[in-house]
N, C-alpha and C positions, 0 to 999 in steps of 0.2 A: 423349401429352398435352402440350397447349400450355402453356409456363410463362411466363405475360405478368405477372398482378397480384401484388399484395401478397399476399390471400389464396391463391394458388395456391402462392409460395412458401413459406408458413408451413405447408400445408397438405401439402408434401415435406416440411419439418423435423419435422413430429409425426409423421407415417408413418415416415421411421426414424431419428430420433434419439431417444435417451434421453429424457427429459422430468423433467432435473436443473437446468433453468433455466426462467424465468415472464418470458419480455422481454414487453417492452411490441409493441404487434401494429405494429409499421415493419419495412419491409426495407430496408438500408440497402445503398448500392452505389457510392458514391464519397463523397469527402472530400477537402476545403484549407483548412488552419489552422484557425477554430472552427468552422467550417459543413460539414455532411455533408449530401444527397441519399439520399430513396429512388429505389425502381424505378421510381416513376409521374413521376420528375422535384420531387417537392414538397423543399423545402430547409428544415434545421432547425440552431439552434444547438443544439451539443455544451456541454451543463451536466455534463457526467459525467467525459470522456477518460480511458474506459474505467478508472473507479475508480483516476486520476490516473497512468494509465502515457502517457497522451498527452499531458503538459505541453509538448512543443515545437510542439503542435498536428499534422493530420492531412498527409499526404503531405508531412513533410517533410525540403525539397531536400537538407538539411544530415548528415540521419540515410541519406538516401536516395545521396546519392553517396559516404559513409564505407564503407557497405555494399556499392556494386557494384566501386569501387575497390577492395576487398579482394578480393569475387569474382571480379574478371578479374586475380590472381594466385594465392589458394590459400585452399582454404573449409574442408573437415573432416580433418584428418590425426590429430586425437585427441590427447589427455595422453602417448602412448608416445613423443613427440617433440619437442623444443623448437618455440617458432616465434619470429619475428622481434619481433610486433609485444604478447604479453601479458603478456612484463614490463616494457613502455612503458605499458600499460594498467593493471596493478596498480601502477606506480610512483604513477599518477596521481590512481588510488582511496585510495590510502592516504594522499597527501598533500591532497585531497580534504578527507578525513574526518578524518585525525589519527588514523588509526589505527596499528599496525604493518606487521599484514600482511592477507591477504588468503585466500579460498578461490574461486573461480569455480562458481554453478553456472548452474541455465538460470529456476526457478521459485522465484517466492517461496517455496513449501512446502518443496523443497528447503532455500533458505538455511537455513528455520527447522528441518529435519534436521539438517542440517551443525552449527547452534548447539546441538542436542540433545545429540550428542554429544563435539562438543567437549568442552561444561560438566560432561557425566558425566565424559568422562576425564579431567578436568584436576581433579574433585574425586575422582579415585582414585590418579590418579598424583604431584598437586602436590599439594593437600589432605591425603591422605591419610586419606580416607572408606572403611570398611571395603568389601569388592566388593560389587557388587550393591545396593548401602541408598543409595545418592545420590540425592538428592531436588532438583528443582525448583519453585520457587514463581511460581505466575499468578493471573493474576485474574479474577476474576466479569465474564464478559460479552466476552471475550479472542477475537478471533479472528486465525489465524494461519497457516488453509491448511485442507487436508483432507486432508490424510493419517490412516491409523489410528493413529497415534501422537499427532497435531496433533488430533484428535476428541476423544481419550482425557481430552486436559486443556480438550479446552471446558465451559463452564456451559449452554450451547444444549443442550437434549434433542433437537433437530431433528437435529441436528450429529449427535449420536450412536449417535439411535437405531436397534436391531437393527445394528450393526456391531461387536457386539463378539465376543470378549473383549478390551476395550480394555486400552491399556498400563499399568501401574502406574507412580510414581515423580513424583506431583506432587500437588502442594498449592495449593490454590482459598483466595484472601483476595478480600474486598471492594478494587473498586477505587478507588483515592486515601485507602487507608485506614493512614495510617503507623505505628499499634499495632499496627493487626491483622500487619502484615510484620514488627515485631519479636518478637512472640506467637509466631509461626509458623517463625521464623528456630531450626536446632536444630545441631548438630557437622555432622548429615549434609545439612545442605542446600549446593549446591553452586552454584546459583545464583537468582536472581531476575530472569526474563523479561519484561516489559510491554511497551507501545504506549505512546510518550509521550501519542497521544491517540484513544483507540479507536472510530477511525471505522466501524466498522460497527454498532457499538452504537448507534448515531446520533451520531457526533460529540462524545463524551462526553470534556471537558476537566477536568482533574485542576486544584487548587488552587494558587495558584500558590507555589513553592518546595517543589512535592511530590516531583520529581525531584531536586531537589538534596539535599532530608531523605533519601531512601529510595537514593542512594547512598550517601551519610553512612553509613548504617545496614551497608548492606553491604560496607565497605570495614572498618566496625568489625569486623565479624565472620568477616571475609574468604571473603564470599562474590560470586560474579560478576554484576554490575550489568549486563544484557543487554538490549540495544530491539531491537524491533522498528520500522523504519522503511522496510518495504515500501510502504505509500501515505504517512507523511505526511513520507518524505525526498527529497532532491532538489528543493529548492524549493518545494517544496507550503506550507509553510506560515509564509512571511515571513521564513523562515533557510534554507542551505541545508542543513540537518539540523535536525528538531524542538528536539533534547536541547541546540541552542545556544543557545536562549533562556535556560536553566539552568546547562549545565556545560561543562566545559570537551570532554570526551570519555566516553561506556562505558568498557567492559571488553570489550564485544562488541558486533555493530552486525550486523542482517539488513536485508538490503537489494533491491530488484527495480522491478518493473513501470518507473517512467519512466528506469530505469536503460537498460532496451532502446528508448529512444529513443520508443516507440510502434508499433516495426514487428518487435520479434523478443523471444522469451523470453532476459533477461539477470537476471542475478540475484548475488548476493555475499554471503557473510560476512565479515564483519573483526574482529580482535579484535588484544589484549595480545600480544607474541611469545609470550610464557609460556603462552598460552591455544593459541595455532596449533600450537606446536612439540609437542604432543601428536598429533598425527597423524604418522604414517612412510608410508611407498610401502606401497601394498596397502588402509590403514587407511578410505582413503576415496577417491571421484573420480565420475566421469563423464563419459562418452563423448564429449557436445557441450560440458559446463559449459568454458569457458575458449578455447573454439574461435578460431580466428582475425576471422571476422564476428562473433562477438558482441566480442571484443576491443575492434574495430575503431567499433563501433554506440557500446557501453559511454563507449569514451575519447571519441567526439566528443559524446554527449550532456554527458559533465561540461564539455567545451569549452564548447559552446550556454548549458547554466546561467549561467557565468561569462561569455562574453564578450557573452552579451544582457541579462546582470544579473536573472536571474530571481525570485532573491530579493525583490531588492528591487521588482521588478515587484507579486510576491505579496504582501507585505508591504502594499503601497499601494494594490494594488487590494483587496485580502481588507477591507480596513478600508472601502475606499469600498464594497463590497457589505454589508460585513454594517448600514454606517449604510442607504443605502438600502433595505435588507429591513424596517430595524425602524423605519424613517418610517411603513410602511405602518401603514394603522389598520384591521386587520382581528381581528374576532372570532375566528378560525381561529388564528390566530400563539400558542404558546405562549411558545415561546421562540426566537431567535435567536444559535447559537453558533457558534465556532470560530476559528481560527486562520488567518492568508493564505487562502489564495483553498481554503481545507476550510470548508464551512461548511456546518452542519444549520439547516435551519427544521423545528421540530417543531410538528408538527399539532394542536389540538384532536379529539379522535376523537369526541367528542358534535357535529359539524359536518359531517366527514369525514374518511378515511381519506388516510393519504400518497399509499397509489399513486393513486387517484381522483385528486388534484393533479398526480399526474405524466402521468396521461391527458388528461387537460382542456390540457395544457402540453404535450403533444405535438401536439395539435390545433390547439396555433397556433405550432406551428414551435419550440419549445424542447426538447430533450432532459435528462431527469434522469432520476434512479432513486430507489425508495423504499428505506431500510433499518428492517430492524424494527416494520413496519405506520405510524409515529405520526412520520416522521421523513424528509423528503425534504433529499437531498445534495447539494450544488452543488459539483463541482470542476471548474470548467472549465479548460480548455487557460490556459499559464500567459502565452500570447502574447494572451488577450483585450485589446481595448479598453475604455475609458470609454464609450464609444459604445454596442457591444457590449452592458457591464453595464443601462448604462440600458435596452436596448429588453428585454432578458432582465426586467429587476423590471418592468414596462410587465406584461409578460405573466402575472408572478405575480399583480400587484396584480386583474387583469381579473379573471383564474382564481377567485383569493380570494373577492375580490365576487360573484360569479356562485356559488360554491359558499354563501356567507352566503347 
């Protein structure tokens, strides 16, 4: 069989792959900077970059020659061996973020393991939490990966369902709820995990000086203040770490997607000495996590942030989109939120559905995703234009009116 169209290719991925993803019906087959092509040749801007692991935008040169320079000298030799170039790439991480130290692994879900057990063991060996009763506190609506562990503390029933017997040791508050995390705070709890802003919930922005109260809280109690800043770290959101609009630093930091530049699974934990030096040889690791290419990916994406000022990129433009969004005067618009260039427009559902919006906006060359039916995402590549933005709302505005 001849594999020429679009349908033809989609019509291989449902014969054999899983059917644990709903993409929008594009095949996509090349990309540069905010623009990707399907197979018929038709071109769309990337409003998505891949739920913000593609901040330096697509095929790029920078991520692209850090990568093959490392490979025409040495690729997988493994954690059994030093290498030259990942304690130049942890030095960098760490000064980065303001952390201590560091863990290398390859997947977001990973980090968010690696922070799993950290925080138990540093609440049995430093704490001094009786074995086994160490508890973690998350929030309603928290997403963090998919592991059976990471399911076990989500609020999603989708997330969970028939996959269990899930894991015990964690406790569900409302999120941006600073009573409810003192209510809930007890001897054996060991730490407190969140998203400074939980974009798959829709982009759901906490009050402001709720991070800074609810370390407060935990510092009182001497419990571990832990983010999550898989999608909204790395410039994504007008700093180059969320938690710096608030504080000065966590206690712990998981970290990935635009960490790997866009083009390879890169991922980290970082935490307090105090919190790392609970691991020994044996206690934890991974085959690829800390490999010589992702080192090499890793250190020059934190270069890129910094020397193309991405922050502040995001910062300037996140503000100029989210006023452009909410000039529109459509009945459809509920609300308008978020932070640098994260930003939800949540739907009216008595009008239409998100993803309906993101179909009509595929049809004329714009790419995005919907999250949680009522709630379409904008995180485009952090190299957009002004230019860019405007023809991207051009497109919403049409969509809108046309769906009114």
């Amino acid at each position: 069989m001849s594999i020429t169209t679009s349908s033809d290719y989609i019509s291989r991925e449902k014969k054999y792959l899983a059917t644990n993803y709903k993409p929008l019906p594009v095949v996509l087959n090349r990309g540069e900077g905010v623009w990707v092509w399907d197979v018929e040749g038709n071109k769309y801007l990337d409003f998505l970059s891949a739920y913000s692991a593609v901040s330096g935008g697509h095929h790029n040169q920078r991520i692209i020659k850090a990568m093959n320079d490392q490979l025409n000298k040495i690729d997988v030799p493994s954690r059994a061996f030093y290498t030259d170039i990942l304690g130049e790439y942890a030095e960098k991480l760490c000064a980065f973020t303001g952390m201590d130290k560091m863990l290398p692994m390859n997947t977001g879900a990973e980090a968010v393991e690696t922070a799993i057990k950290a925080a138990r063991r540093w609440g049995y060996r430093v704490k001094g939490i009786e074995k086994d009763k160490a508890r973690i506190i998350v929030c309603d609506g928290n997403f963090h990966g998919r592991t059976t562990t990471i399911i076990s503390f989500s609020s999603d029933v989708d997330y969970r369902s028939d996959f269990g017997p899930l894991t015990p040791g964690f406790d569900l508050i409302p999120y941006g709820d600073i009573a409810a995390l003192e209510k809930m705070i007890t001897p054996e709890t060991c730490a407190f995990f969140i998203e400074p802003i939980q974009a798959e919930v829709g982009i759901k922005v906490p009050s402001k000086g709720y991070l800074r109260e609810a370390q407060a809280l935990c510092k009182k109690h001497n419990v571990l203040f832990i983010l999550d800043e898989i999608q909204t770290g790395m410039a994504r959101t007008g700093k180059n770490f969320c938690y710096q609009h608030e504080i000065d630093k966590p206690d712990g930091l998981t970290l990935g997607k635009a960490l790997g530049g866009g083009i390879y699974p890169v991922s980290a934990f970082l935490a307090r000495a105090d919190v790392m030096d609970v691991f020994n040889p044996g206690s934890h690791g991974s085959t690829f996590g800390g490999n010589p290419v992702a080192a090499a990916i890793g250190l020059e994406a934190i270069k890129q942030i910094e020397d193309e000022k991405f922050a502040e990129r995001s910062a300037e433009l996140g503000d100029y989109l989210k006023s452009k969004l909410s000039a529109i005067q459509s009945p459809l618009i509920k609300e308008v939120r978020g932070m640098g260039l994260l930003v939800g427009l949540e739907i009216d559902p008595a009008y239409a559905m998100a993803r309906t919006v993101c179909e009509a906006l595929m049809k004329r060359g714009m790419l995005c995703k919907e999250t949680h039916d009522t709630v379409v995402r904008f995180a485009p590549p952090l190299i957009i234009s002004k230019e860019e933005i405007d023809w991207a709302v051009e497109q919403v505005e049409f969509v809108l009116k046309e769906l009114a």
